[in-house]
N, C-alpha and C positions, 0 to 999 in steps of 0.2 A: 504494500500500500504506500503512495508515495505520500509528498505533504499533504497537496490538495485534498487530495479522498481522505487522509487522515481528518483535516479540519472540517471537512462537511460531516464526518463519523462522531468527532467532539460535540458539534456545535449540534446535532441533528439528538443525540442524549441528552444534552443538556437543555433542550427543548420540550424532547418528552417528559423529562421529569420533571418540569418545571409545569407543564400540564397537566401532571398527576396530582402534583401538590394543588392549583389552582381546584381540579377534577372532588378533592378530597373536601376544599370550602364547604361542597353540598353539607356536608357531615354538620359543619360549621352552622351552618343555615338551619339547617333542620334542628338539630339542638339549641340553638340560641330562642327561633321562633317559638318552639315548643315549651322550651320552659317560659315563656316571658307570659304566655298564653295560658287558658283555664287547661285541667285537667279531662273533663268532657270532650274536650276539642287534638287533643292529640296525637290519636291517629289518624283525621283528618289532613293536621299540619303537618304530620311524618310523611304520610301519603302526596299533598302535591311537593313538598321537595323531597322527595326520591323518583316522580315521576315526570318533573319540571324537566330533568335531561334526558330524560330518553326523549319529549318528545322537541325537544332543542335539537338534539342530535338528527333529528329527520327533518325537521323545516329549514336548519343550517345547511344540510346536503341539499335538499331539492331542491331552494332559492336562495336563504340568506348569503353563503359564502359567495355566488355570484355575482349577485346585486352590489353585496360592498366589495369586492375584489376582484370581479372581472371586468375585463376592460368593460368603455363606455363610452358616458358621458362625462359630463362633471358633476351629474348630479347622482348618478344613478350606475351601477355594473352592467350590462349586457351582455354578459359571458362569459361562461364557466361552469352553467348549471349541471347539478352530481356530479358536480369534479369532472366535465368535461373537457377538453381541452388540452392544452400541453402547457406544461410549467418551463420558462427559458432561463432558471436562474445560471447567469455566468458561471458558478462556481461548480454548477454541477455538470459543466460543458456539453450542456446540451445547445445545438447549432440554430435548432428548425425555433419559428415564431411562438411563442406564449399569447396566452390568454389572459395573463397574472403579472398584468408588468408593474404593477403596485407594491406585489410582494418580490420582485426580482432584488432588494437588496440582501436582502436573504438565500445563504445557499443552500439552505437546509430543503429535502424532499418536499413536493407538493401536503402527500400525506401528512407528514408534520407541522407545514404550517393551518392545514385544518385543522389537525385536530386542536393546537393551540389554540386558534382564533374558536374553534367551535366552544371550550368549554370558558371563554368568554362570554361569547351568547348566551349560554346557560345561565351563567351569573346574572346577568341584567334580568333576566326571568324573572329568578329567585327572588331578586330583590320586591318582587310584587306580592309575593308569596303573603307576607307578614303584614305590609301595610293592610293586604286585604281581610286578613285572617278570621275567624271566628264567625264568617254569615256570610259566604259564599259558598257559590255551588260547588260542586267538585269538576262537573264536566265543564263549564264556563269556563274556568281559571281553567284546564287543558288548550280549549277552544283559545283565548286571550294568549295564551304562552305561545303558544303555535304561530299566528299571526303577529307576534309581537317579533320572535325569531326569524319567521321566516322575511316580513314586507318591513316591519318600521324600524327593529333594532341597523338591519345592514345600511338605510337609507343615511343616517348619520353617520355612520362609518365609513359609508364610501365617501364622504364629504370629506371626513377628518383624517383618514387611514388609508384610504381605496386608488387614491389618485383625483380625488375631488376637489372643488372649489376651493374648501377651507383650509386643503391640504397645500395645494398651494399659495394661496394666500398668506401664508407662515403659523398656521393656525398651530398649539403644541399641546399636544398630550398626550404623554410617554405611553401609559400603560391603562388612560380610559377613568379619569376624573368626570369625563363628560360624555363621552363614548358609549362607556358600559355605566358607571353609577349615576348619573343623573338621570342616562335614559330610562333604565329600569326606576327612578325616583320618580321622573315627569310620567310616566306610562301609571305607577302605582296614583301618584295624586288625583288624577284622571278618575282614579276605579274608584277610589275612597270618597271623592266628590258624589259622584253618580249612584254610588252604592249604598252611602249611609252611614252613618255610625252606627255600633252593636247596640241592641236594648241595653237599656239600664248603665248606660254610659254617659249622659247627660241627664241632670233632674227637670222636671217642669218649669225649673224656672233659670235654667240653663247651666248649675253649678255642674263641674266637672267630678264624676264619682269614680274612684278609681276602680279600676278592674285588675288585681293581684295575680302576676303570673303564680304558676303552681309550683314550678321547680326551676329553684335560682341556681342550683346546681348544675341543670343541662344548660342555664343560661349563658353559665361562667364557663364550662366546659367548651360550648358551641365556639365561645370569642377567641379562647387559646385557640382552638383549630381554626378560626378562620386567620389570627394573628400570624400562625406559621403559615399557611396556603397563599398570605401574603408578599411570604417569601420566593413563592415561584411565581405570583401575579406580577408583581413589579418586575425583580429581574430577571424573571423569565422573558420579557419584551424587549430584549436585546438580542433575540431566536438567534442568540452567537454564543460562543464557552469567550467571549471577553469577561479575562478576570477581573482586571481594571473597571472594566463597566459594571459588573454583576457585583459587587464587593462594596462598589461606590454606593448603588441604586439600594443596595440589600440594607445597607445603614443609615441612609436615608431613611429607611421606610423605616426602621425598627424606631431610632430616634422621634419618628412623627407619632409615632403610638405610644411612645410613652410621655411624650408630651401633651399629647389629647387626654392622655388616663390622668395627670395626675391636675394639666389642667380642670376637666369637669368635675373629677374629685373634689378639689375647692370649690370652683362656683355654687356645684350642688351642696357643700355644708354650707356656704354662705345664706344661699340665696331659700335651702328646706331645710335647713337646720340640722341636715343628717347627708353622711356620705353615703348616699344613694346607690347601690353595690348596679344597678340597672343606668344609672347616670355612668360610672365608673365604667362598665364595660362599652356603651356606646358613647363612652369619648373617647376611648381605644379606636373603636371603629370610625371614629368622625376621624383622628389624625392620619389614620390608615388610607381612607378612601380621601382625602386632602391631598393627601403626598402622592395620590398615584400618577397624577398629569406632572407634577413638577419633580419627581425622583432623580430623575437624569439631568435636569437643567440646575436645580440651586445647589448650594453650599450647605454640610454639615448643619453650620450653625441657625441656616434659613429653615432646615427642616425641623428644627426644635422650634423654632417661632409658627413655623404653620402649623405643629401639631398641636401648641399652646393655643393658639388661636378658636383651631376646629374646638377641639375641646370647652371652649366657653362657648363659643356658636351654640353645638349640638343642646348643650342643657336649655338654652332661650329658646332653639326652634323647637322642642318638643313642647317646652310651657306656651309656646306661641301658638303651636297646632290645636293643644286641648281649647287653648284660649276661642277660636275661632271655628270650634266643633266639629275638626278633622279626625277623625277617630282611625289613629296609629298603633295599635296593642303593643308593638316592638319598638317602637321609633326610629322604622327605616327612613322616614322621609328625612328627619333632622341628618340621619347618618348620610343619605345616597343622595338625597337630592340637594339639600342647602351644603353638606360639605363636596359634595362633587363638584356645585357650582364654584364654590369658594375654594378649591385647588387648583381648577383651571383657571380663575382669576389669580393665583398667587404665582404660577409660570409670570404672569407681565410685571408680575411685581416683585419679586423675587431672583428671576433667571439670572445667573451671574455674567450672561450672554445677552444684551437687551433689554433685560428687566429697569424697573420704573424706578428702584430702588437702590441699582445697582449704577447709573448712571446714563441708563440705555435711552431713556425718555420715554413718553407713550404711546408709542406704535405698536409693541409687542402688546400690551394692556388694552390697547385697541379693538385688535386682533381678537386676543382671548375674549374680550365681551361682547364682540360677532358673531362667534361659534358659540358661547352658551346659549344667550338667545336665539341664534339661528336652529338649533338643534333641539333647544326647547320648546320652542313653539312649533315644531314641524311634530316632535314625539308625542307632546301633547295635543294637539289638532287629531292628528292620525290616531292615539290609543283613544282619545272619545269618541271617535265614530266607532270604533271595531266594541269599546264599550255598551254605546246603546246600540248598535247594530243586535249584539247577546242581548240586551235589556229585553227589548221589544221581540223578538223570538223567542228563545227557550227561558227568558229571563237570567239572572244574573245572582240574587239573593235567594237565600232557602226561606221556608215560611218560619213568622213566631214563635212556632209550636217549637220547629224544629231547634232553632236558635239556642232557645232554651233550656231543651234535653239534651241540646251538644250534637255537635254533626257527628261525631264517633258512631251513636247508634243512627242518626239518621241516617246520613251517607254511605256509612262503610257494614253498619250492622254487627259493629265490634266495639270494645272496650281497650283502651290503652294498659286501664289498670283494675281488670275486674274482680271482685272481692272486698272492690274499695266502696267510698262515699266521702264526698264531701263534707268535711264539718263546716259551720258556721264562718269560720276563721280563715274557710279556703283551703285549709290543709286535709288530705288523704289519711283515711280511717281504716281499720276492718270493718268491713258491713256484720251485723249481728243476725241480717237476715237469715 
């Protein structure tokens, strides 16, 4: 094997596992939503994230990877669809014409960089899983993930990632500040709007009544594994074994996480009088999904400033969502959508290459608040139609009744934890029955 084939061999492992770890988030997802959520609701929430990627993985082959990666327009792919076509990356000296001249900087296999980019897709999914959680259908949220994967998540991507407008235009977002976590945040705000908040989460006269996840254990758990799988999101999007690169991005991103933690940490004793173990973990996730657009562009010590930042953010937008009767059980929207927005606004302010801050002026800041908005308002437009498009046919929410008893038996016809019963206090009992 000479050098060449050796570094496509490097670079093409270090891709896959850097998708396995991404691949492994679900885990992440599913545990975090689930504990933050009632115990009735369960295997419900196990159920749409563990089935959000399989059917990721079939609307990314048949359209999404096309639409955002093969060639086009500027607005849009035109080709590629099921991996058809030929991949021309240089490195892997192939002569004849590609389909994928967006992903030619990369010399890693066709197959690799799907799968990469596909369990990206997935994630933007997922991220609707939770905002919607607790009074949704089951087949709706398939029906919604599916067309969210296959027509509106790549539409943004080909803009920013594909060879599009934004891309070049200088738009920056390393690894999907705005890509994958806003879209998935604009896509969930959309459903939460339309769909309602859960009973008994606002009183008659509009006070905000808490709804008590059941197991802060899967919560904490879930956040550890999405913290490492953040490990392959970020520098995994260098789809090259750069050690300099991967090493840079890797602490970047860990430093934003523990700046969001210990940021929200405080705010939340300041601001509820208690360290909020649910505030704590998603300012983890607020600094995490901050630092994804700007991992490769700032400084060390810029990443401790945005993760301090997201970390105060996150706690105001979650008290800002309840304020305005957005009913988040999780608080992805604080995490994916206001800190997604506010990473890729901290690339123009921040980048030690152009940034606002750095002495670059406001072009690049420009930039970045084209592409939020631009992509915001296209995700958003597109998930509300695909929304009431469900509403008005098969409908979108389960009835009252069902609400109530928990979708566990409605839906699934099982029990997460059976034996059990809720006491008064939320916590899991032996039933005496």
């Amino acid at each position: 094997m000479d050098l060449a084939q050796t570094k496509v061999a490097l670079d093409t492992l270090w891709v896959v596992v850097a998708a396995c770890l991404v691949f492994f988030m679900n885990a992440g997802f599913a545990m975090l939503e689930t504990g933050l959520c009632q115990a009735k609701n369960a295997v419900n929430i196990l159920a749409k994230n563990f089935i959000v990627f399989a059917v990721s993985s079939i609307a990314f082959w048949v359209i999404g990877f096309g639409l955002m990666f093969g060639d086009g327009t500027s607005l849009v792919g035109l080709s590629g669809f099921m991996l058809g076509g030929a991949d021309n990356s240089p490195a892997t000296g192939d002569a004849y014409q590609g389909v994928f001249a967006s992903l030619n900087w990369t010399g890693v296999p066709l197959a690799a960089k799907f799968f990469f980019q596909l369990v990206f897709a997935g994630t933007a999914a997922t991220i609707v899983s939770g905002v919607v959680a607790e009074r949704i259908k089951f087949l709706s949220f398939i029906l919604f993930s599916f067309f969210l994967v296959a027509l509106i998540y790549p539409v943004g991507g080909h803009w920013a990632w594909g060879g599009g407008w934004l891309g070049t235009a200088g738009f920056k977002d390393f690894a999907g500040s705005t890509v994958v976590h806003s879209v998935g945040g604009w896509a969930a705000l959309t459903g939460v709007m339309i769909l309602g908040p859960r009973i008994g989460k606002y009183s008659s006269t509009g006070k905000v009544q808490p709804i008590p996840g059941h197991n802060m254990s899967f919560a904490t758990l879930g956040t550890l594994i999405l913290w490492l799988g953040w490990f392959g999101f970020n520098p995994g999007s260098t789809m090259a074994a750069d050690v300099a690169a991967i090493t840079t991005v890797a602490l970047n991103t860990n430093m934003a996480a523990a700046g969001g933690c210990l940021a929200a940490t405080a705010v939340a004793w300041i601001v509820l009088g208690k360290p909020d173990l649910s505030m704590i973990l998603n300012g983890t996730l607020a600094g995490l999904v901050a630092i994804t657009a700007p991992c490769a562009f700032v400084s060390l010590g810029s990443s401790v400033i945005i993760g301090l930042l997201a970390g105060v953010l996150v706690v105001f937008a979650v008290l800002f969502f309840d304020r305005v009767k957005l009913d988040d059980p999780v608080g992805a929207l604080s995490v994916h959508l206001v800190n997604g927005a506010f990473g890729t606004l901290a690339v123009g302010l921040f980048a030690t290459d152009g940034g606002l801050f750095t002495g670059g002026g406001f072009a690049l800041t420009l930039t970045q608040i084209k592409g939020i908005v631009a992509v915001g308002a296209f995700t958003a437009v597109a998930s509300a139609v695909v929304w009431y498009a469900l509403k008005v046919t098969i409908g979108i929410r389960v009835t009252p009744e069902e609400e109530r008893e928990g979708l566990d038996t409605g839906e699934h016809g099982m029990e997460a934890y059976p034996g059990f019963t809720a006491a008064p206090s939320g916590a899991l009992q032996m039933s005496k029955a």
